[in-house]
C-alpha positions in Angstrom: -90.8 -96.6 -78.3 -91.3 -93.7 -80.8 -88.6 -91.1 -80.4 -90.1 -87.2 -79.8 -90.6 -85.0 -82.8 -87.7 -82.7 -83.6 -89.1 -79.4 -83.8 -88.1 -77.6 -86.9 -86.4 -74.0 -86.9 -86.0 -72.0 -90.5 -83.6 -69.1 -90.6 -84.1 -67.1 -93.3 -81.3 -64.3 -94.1 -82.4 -61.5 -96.3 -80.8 -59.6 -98.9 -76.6 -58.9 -98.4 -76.2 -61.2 -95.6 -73.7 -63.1 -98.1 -71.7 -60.3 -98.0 -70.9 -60.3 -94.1 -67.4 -60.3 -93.3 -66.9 -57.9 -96.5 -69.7 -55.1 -95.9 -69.3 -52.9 -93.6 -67.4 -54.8 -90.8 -67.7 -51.9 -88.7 -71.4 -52.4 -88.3 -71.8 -56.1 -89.5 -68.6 -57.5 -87.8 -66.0 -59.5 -89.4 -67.8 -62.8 -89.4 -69.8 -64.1 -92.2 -72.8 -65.7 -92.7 -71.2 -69.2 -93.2 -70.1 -68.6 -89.6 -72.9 -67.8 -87.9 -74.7 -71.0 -90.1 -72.5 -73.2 -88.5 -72.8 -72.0 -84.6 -76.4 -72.3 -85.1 -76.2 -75.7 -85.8 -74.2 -76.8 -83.5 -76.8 -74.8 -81.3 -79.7 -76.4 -82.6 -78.1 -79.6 -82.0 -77.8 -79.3 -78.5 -81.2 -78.3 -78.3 -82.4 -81.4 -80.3 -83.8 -79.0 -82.9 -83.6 -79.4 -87.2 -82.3 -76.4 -88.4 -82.4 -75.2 -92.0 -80.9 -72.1 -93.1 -81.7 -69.7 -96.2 -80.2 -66.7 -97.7 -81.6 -64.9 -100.6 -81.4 -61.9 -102.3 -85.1 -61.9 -103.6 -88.0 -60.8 -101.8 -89.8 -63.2 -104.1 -87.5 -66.3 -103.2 -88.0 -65.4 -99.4 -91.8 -64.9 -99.7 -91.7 -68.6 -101.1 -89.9 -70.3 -98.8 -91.9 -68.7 -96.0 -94.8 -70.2 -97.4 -93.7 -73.7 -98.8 -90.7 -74.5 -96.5 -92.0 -77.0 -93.3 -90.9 -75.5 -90.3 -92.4 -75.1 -86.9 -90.9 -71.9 -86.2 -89.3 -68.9 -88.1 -86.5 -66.7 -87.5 -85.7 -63.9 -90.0 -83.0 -61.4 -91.0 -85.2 -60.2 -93.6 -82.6 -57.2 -93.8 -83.5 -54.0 -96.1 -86.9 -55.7 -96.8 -87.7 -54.9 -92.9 -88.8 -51.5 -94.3 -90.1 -51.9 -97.2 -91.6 -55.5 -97.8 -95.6 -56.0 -97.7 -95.0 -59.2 -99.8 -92.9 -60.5 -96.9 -95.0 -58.9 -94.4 -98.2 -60.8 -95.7 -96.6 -63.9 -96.3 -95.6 -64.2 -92.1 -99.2 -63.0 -91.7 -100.6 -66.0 -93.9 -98.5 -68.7 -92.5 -99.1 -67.9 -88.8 -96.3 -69.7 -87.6 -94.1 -68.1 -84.5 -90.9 -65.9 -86.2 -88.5 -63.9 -84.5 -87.6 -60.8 -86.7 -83.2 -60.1 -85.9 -81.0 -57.7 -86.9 -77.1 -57.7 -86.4 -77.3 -53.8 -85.9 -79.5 -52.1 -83.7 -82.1 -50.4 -86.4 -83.2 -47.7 -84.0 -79.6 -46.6 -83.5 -79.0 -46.1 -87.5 -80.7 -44.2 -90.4 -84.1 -42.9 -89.7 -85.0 -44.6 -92.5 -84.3 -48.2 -90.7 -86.1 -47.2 -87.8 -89.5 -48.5 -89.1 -89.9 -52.3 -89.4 -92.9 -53.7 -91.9 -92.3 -57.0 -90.1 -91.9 -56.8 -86.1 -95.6 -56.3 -85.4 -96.4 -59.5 -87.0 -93.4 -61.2 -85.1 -93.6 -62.0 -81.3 -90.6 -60.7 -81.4 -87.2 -58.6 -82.3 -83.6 -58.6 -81.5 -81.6 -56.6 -82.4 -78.1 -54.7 -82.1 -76.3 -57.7 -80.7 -74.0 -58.3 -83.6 -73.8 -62.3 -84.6 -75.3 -63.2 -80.9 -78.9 -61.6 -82.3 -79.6 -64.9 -84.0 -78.4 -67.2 -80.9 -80.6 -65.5 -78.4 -82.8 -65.4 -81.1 -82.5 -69.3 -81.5 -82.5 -70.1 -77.5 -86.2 -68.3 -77.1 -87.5 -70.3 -80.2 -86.3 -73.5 -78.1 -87.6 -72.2 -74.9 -91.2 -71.0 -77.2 -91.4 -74.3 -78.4 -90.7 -76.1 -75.7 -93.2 -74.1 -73.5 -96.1 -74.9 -76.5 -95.8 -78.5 -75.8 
């Protein structure tokens, strides 16, 4: 007897996310990103879910993994290119594949600047402001999503 498919979750983590635990910890937290990498897997794990994980600092290296990475569903941090990437924008728009946009702050609670989001229109959805617990609840709706598609 064949064994179910595994669906496959992609986390992408934008710009400065390598930094967490050293930039602002007031707003960020104390964690880093190694940290939160590893509770997800254990997460996806006990969800039966593949999990791949992917920081970059270059809207061009996120725009091709987006594209070219299999996956089945997307959640992204894509960080400062929330307000001001078309290229990443597009690329979600081209691939058609469910994403969750997160944030570790809450982006309506900061800058006004950070208030506008290039991305959460194309996303079915956003959270945001819950610190390292963003990309878990972020993780357990992309379960429940996928599980519900089936």
């Amino acid at each position: 007897m064949k064994s179910a498919k595994k669906n496959k979750i992609l986390v992408i983590h934008g710009p400065n996310l390598h930094l967490l635990g050293k930039r602002e910890p007031d707003i960020y937290g104390k964690f880093t990103l190694s940290d939160i990498d590893k509770e997800l897997k254990v997460l996806a794990k006990k969800d039966n879910l593949l999990l791949q994980t992917f920081q970059s600092n270059s809207e061009g290296d996120i725009v091709e993994k987006i594209t070219k990475a299999s996956y089945d569903f997307l959640i992204i941090n894509p960080a400062a290119y929330t307000h001001t990437s078309v290229a990443i924008r597009d690329s979600l728009l081209g691939i058609k594949k469910p994403t969750i946009e997160v944030h570790l702050s809450n982006i309506y609670k900061r800058e006004e600047f950070r208030k506008t989001s290039l991305i959460s229109d194309v996303a079915i959805g956003v959270i945001s402001g819950f610190g390292k617990l963003s990309y878990f609840l972020a993780l357990q709706a992309a379960s429940r999503y996928l599980l519900n598609e089936k």
